[in-house]
C-alpha positions in Angstrom: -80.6 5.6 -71.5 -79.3 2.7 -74.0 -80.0 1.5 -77.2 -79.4 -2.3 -78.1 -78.2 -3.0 -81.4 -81.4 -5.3 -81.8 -83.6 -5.0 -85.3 -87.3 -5.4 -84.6 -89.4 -7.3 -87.5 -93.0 -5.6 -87.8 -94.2 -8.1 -90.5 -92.8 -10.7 -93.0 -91.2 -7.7 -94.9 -90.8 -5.1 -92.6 -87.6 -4.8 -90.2 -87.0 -2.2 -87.9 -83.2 -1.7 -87.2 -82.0 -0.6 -83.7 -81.2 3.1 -85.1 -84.5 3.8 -85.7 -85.7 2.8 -82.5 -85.0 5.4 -79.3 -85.3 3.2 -76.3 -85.0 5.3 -72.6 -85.5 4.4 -69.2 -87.7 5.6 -66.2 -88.3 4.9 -62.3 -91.1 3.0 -62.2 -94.6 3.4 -60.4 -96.4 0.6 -58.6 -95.1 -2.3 -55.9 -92.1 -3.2 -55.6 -90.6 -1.6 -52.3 -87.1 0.5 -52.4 -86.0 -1.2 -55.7 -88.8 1.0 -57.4 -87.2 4.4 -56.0 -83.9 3.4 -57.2 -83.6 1.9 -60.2 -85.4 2.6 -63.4 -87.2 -0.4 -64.8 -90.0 1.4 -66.7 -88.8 1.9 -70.6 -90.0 4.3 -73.2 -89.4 2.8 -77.0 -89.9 5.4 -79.2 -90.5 5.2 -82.7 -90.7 8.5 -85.9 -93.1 7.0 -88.1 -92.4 10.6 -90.2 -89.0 10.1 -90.2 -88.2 6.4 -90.8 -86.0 6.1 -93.6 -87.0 2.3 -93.9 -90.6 2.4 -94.6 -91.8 3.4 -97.9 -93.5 6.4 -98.7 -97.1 4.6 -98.8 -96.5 2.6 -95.6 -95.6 6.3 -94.1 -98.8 7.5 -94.9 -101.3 4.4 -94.1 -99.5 4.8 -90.7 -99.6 8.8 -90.2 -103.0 8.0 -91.4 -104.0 5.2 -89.4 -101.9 5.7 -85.7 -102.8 9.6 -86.1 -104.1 9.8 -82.7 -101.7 7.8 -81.0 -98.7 9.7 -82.6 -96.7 12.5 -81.0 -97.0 15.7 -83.0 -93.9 15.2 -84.3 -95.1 12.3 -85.6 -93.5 9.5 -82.9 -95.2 6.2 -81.9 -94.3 6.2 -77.9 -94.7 2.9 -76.1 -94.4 2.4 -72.6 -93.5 -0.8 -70.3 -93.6 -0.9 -66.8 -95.8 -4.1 -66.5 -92.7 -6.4 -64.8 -89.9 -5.3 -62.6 -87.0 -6.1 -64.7 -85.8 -3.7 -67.3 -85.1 -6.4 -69.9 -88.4 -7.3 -69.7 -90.3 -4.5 -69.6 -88.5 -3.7 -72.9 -89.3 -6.9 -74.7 -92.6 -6.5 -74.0 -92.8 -2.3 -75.5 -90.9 -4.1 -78.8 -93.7 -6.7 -78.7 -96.4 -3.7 -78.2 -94.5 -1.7 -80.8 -95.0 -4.7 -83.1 -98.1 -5.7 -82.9 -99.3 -1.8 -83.3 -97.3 -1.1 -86.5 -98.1 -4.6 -87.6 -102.1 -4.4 -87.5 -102.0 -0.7 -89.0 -100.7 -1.8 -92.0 -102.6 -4.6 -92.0 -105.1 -4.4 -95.4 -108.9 -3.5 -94.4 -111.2 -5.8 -96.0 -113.9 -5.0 -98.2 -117.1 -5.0 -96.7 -119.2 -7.5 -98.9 -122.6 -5.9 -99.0 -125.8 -8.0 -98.5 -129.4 -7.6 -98.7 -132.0 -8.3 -95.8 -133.4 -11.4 -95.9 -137.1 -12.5 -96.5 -137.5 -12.8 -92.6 -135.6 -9.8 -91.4 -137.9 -7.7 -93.6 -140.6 -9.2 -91.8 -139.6 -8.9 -88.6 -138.8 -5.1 -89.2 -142.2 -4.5 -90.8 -144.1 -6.9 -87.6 -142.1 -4.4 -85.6 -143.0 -1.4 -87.3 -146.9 -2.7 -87.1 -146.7 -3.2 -83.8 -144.7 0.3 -82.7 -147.6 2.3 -84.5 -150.7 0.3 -83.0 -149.1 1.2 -79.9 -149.0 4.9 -80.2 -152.5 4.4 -81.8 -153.9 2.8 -78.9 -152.3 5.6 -77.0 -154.2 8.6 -79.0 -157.8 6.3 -78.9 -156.9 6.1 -75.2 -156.5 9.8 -74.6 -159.8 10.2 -75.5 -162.1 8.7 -73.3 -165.5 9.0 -72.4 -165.5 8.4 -68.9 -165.5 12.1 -67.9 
């Protein structure tokens, strides 16, 4: 259980540093023969969205907002690695993860434009419309035979 003195940037403005980011290690599942029952290659990188004291208050809340089912309740985003067999890896990759996560939550949603049917899509819904009810027409009329 270590923590590297690394800073993690999110986005052009936004930088992590290492105290704000809990990094732990676990024995990890998969192949990999006796070195998976011995030494722990799987890493946890925790991060408290609630408690960062280095995001604003309005990135705080797009994220508790936006990551609110993928936080603890405590309000922790918890990434883990296991996908390669050396630690140092495995950890790159959950700061990559981490990233990428924090990085496309606070990303701004665009506005929908809105837009009105076209000419031909109006006609095609109305041809299909036409044709849905002559159908269930043709069903009635054929309920009612007269060979009986």
């Amino acid at each position: 259980m270590g923590e590297r003195d690394r800073s993690l940037p999110v986005t052009g403005r936004l930088v992590l540093p290492a105290s704000e980011l809990v990094v732990q290690t676990a024995r990890s599942g998969g192949p990999g023969g006796q070195n998976v029952n011995k030494v722990e290659t799987k890493v946890i990188l925790r991060f408290s969205v609630r408690e960062s004291a280095t995001l604003g208050e309005q990135r705080r809340l797009l994220l508790l907002q936006r990551l609110a089912s993928r936080l603890t309740k405590n309000g922790e985003l918890v990434v883990h690695a296991s996908r390669f067999r050396e630690r140092a890896r495995n950890e790159e990759d959950a700061r990559e993860r981490l990233a990428g996560i924090l990085s496309e939550a606070l990303r701004p949603v665009k506005a929908r434009k809105h837009t009105r049917p076209t000419r031909a899509s109006k006609r095609r819904r109305l041809d299909a419309k036409r044709r849905t009810g002559e159908k269930k027409r043709d069903r009635r009329n054929a309920g009612r035979g007269d060979d009986g």
